[in-house]
KEBAMI-143213 format. One record per residue (C-alpha): residue in one letter; x, y, z. Coordinates in pm, whole numbers, plus 50000, padded with zeros to 5 digits. Example, Ala and Ser with C-alpha at 12.3 -4.5 7.8 and 13.67 -1.06 7.14 Angstrom:
<zapas>
A512304955050780S513674989450714
</zapas>
This chain:
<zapas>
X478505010402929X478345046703050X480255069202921X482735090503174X481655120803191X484025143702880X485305170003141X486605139303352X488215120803051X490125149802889X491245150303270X492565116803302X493615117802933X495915145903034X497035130303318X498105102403118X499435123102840X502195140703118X503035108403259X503915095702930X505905130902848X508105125603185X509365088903020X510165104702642X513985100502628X513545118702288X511945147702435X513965149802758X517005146302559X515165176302310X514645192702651X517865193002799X519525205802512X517105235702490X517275245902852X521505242602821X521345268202466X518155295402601X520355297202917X523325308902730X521495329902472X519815349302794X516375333002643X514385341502947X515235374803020X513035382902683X509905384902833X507455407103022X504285404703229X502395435403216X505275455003118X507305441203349X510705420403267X509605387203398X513185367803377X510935334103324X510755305303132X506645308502994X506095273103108X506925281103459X504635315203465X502175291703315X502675268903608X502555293603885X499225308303739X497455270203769X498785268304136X497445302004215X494145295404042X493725264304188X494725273304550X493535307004516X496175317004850X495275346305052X499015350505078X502415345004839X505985355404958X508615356904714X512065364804811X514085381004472X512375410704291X514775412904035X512535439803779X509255428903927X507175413003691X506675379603904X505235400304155X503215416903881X501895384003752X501235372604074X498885405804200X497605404003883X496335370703909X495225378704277X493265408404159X491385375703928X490625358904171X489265389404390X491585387504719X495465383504815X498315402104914X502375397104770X504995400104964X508415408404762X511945405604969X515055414704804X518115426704916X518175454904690X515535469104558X516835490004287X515255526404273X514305522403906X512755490703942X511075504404250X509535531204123X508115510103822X506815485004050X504835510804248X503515531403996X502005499103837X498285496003861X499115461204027X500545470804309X497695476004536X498325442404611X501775443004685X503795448404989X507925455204907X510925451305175X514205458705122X516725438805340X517725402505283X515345375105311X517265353905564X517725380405840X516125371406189X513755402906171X512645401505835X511955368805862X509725375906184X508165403905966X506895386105717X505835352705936X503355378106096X502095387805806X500835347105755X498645345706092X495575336806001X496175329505675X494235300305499X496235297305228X500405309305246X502005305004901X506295309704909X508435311004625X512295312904645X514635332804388X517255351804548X520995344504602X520855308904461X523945294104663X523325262304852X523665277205210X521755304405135X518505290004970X518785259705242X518405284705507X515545298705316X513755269405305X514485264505726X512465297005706X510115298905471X508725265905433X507355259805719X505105291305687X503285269005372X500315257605440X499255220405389X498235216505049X500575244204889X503795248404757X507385261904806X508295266104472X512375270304483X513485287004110X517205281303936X517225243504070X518145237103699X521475250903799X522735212303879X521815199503506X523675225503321X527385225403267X529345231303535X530845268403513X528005279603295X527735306003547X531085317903581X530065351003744X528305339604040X528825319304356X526445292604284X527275262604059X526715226003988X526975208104372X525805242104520X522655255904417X518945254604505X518345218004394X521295206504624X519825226904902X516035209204847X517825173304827X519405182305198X516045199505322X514335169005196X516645145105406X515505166505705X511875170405650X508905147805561X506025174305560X507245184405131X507675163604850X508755171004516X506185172204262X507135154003973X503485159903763X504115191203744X508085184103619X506875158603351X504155186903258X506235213403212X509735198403101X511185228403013X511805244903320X514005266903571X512775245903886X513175207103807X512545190804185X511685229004302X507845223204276X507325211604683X504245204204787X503455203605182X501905170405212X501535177205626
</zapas>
């Protein structure tokens, strides 16, 4: 018998491993209860990339930095800068790799954050507008940024209501290329008790993950990527990891 080569197995032994994790009742059960007590003890806002304030759970940065190693994208969008880190994380792993650009869309870009973002040594990579992400002529902006492009990367985390992140992903997604993702954040929103925000405008029945179930219904070229959801578990984004497929 020959043996599979040991780079292979710990491969498929992983593979098998996460498949395994996504039918633990135990652990999802472990899991849910987590996610429902670090969201009201502010849990992610506690850490930083590069000095930055991240606002992140660490399995999802560690997610984002295998897509962007693997796809290695010449560009990612994000819309929501919040204090910047993402972008950080993002340029820095860009600068890695050797080549990319970030582009970082918020509706208000605070002048502190700002002025922290572009005095950071990362942010040669990094392109910042102001204005929000759904309007016609930012939108046109940043689509010309993608020609030529081999490899578009977008990632959504700005006003989280259903309408809003829906007509996101009627803009942004189709700029992915085949092969990447659309990675749409807070999705977790519809798993937590309702009210749990009870300062904003988004709760459970209108969020991100109820605007990705009705982009879904209208579009066949993404599909949710449930590895990466039984990887991770713990997680902002459950059903936000699309993959365009075609």
């Amino acid at each position: 018998m020959i043996n599979m080569n040991p780079i292979k197995q710990f491969q498929s032994e992983t593979t098998e491993r996460i498949e395994k994790q996504g039918e633990n009742k135990s652990l999802i059960e472990a899991k849910n209860s987590f996610v429902v007590e670090s969201i009201k003890s502010g849990y992610s806002y506690n850490f930083k990339w590069m000095g930055r304030p991240i606002i992140q759970y660490p399995q999802d940065i560690i997610a984002m930095q295998e897509i962007i190693w693997s796809l290695k994208p010449d560009l990612i969008i994000e819309t929501g800068i919040a204090h910047g880190g993402s972008l950080i994380l993002y340029a820095s792993l860009l600068e890695l790799i050797g080549h990319g650009e970030v582009i970082g869309i918020d509706i208000d870009i605070r002048e502190h954050n700002r002025m922290e973002i572009e005095n950071h040594s990362m942010f040669k990579r990094i392109t910042l507008i102001q204005g929000s992400s759904t309007d016609e002529d930012i939108v046109n902006q940043v689509r010309k940024k993608t020609i030529g492009k081999k490899t578009v990367l977008v990632l959504l985390d700005s006003n989280h209501t259903h309408e809003h992140v829906l007509n996101e992903l009627k803009h942004y997604a189709p700029m992915v290329t085949i092969g990447s993702y659309c990675v749409v954040f807070d999705t977790v929103v519809e798993e937590l008790p309702s009210e749990i925000y009870n300062d904003r405008s988004w709760d459970v029945g209108n969020n991100p993950k109820t605007a990705v179930w009705e982009y879904l219904k209208q579009n066949e070229n993404f599909v949710i990527d449930k590895q990466i959801d039984n990887q991770l578990l713990i997680s902002v984004a459950p059903d936000g990891y699309l993959k365009r497929i075609k």
